[in-house]
Backbone bond lengths (Angstrom), bond angles and torsions (degrees), N, CA, C in turn:
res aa  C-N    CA-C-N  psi(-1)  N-CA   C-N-CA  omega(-1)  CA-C   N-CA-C  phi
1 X - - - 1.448 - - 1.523 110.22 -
2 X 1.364 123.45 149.76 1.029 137.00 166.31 2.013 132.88 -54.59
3 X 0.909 122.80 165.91 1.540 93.27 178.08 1.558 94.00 -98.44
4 X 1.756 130.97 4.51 1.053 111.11 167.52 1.379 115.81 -83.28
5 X 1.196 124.33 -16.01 1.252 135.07 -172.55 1.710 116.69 -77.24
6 X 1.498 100.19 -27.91 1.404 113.02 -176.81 1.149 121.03 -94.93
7 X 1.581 114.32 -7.37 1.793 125.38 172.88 1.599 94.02 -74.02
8 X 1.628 110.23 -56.54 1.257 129.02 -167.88 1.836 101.64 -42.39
9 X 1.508 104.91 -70.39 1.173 96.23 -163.60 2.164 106.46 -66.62
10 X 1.268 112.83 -18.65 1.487 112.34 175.27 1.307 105.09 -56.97
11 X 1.603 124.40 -39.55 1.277 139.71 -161.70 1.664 113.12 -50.25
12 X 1.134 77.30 -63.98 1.809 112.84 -174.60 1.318 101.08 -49.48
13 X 1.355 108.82 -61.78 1.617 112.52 -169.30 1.630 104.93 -51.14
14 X 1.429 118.24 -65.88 1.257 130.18 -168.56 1.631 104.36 -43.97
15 X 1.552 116.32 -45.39 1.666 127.79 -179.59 1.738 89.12 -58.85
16 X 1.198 142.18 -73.24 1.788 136.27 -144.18 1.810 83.23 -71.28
17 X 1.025 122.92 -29.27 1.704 114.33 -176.32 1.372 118.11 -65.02
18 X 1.739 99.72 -34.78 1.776 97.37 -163.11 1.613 93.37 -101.99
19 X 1.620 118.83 3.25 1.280 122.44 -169.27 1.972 88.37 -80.16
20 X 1.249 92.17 -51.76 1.815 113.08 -168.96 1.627 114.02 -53.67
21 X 1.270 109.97 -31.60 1.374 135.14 -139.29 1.781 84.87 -94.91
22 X 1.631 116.07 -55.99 0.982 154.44 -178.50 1.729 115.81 -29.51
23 X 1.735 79.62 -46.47 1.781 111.58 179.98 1.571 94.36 -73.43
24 X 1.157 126.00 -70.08 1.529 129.85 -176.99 1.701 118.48 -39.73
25 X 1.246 99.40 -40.72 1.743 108.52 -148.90 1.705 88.99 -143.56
26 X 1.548 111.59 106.09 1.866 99.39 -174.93 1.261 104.93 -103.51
27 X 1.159 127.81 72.59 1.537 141.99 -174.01 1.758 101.66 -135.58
28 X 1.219 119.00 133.18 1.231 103.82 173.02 1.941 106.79 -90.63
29 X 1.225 105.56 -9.81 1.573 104.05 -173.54 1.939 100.83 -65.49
30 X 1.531 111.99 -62.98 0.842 146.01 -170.27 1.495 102.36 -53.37
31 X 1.009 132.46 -59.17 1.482 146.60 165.04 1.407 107.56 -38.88
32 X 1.735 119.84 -68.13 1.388 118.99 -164.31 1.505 97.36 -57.15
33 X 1.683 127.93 -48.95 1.303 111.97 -138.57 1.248 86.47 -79.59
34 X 1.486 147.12 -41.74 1.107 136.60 161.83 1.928 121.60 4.05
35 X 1.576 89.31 -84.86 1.161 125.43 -156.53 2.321 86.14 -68.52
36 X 1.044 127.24 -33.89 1.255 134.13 175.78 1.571 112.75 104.90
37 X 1.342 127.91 49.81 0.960 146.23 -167.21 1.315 116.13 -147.38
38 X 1.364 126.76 139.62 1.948 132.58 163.19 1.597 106.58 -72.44
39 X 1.315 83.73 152.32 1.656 106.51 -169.08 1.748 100.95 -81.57
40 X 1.734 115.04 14.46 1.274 123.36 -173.57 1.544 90.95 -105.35
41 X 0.950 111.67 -35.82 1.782 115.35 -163.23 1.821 96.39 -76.77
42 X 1.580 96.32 -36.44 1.866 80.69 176.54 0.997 117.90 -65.97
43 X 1.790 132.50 -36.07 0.908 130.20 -151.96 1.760 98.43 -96.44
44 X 1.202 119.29 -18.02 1.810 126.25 152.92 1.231 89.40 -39.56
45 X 1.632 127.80 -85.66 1.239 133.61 -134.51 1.657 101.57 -66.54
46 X 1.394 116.06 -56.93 1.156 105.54 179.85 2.043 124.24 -46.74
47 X 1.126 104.58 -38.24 1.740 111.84 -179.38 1.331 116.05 -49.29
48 X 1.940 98.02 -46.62 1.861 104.95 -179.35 1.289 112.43 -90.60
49 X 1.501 126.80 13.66 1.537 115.48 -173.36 1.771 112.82 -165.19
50 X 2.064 98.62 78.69 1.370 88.28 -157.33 1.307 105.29 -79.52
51 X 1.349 157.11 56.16 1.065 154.09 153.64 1.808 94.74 -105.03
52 X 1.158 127.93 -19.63 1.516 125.01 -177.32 1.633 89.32 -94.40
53 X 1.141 128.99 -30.37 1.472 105.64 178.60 1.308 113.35 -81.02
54 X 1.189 126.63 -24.00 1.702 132.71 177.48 1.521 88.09 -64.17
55 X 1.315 130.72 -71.42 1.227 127.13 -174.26 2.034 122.60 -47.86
56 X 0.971 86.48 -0.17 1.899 100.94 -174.84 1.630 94.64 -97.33
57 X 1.643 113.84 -59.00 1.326 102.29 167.38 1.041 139.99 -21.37
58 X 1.644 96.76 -67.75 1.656 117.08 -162.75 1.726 102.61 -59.93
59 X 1.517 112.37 -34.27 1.491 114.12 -147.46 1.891 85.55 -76.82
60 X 1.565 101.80 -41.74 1.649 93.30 -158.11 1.890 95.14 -79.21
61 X 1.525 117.67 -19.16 1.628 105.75 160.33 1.316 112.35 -37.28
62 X 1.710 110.20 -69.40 1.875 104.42 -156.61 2.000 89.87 -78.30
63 X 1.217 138.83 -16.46 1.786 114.53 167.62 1.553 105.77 -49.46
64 X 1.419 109.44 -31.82 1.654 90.86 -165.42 1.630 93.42 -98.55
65 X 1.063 135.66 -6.75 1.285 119.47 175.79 2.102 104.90 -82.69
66 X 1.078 92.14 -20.50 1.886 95.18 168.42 0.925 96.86 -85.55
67 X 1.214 146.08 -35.07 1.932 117.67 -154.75 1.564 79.56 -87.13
68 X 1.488 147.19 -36.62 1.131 141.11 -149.45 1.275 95.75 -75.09
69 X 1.452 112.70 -53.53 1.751 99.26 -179.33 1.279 124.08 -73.48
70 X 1.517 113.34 -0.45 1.714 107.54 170.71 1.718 114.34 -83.63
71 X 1.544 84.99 -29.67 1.718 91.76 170.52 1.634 126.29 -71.53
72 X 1.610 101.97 -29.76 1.308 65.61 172.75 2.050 114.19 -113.16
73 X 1.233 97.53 47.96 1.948 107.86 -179.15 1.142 69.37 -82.08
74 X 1.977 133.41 -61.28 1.421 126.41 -86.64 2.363 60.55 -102.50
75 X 1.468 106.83 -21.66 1.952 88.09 -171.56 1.500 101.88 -63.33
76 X 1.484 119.22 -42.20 0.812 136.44 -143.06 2.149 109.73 -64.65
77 X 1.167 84.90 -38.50 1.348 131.52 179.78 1.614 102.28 -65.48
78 X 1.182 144.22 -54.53 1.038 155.63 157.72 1.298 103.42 -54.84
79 X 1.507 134.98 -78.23 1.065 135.25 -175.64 1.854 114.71 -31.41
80 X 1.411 97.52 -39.76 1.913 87.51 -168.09 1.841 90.93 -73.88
């Protein structure tokens, strides 16, 4: 393989990680350093590839729809 071929496929991987990561933790700061990446390189990636930024959306949409439902078990939880 090429070493263009091997950024490419490194690329990719690191994107489904910080996509995944994204779901867990809906911060893109918090996410990249995770995943081992700057929160400059996401926002690279997103500029040259808007189907990867639609996909950045969606992921950090459902993070905040999880942290929302952990927040409110964790009221709920208190409340009883």
């Amino acid at each position: 393989m090429t070493d263009n071929q091997n950024i490419k496929i490194r690329q990719s991987k690191q994107k489904q990680s910080l996509l995944e990561q994204m779901r867990r933790t809906p911060t893109i700061e918090q996410s990249a350093q995770k995943v081992g990446i700057s929160r400059m390189t996401v926002y690279r990636w997103m500029k040259a590839n808007r189907q990867f930024a639609q996909d950045v959306e969606e992921s950090l949409r459902a993070g905040r729809e999880f942290v929302s439902d952990i927040a409110e078990t964790q009221m709920f939880n208190l409340i009883s």
